[in-house]
N, C-alpha and C positions, 0 to 999 in steps of 0.2 A: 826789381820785379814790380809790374802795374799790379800786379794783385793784390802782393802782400801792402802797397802805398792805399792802394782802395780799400784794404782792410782793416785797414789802423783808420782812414778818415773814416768808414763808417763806425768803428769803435767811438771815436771821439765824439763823431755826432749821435749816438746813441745814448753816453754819458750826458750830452747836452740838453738832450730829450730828459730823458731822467731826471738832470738837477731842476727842468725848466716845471716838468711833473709834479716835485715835492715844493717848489716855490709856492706853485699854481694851488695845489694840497693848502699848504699853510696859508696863502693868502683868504681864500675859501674858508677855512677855519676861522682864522680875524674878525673878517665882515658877520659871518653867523654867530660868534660871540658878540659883539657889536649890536647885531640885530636885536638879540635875547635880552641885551641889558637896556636896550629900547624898549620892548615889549612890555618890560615887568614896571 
């Protein structure tokens, strides 16, 4: 079925979105810790 294969890739790519989210989060968090121990 095309369906059920389009729905597992967009599973997959939503997972990807997601992990690429919480990277994105943490990297974000890094740099402004970074920043603060500049600041002080």
């Amino acid at each position: 079925m095309p369906f059920e294969r389009a729905l597992s890739g967009y599973a997959r790519f939503s997972e990807f979105i997601r992990a690429k989210k919480s990277s994105m989060r943490k990297l974000d968090i890094f740099v402004k810790e970074k920043m603060e121990k500049k600041r002080k």
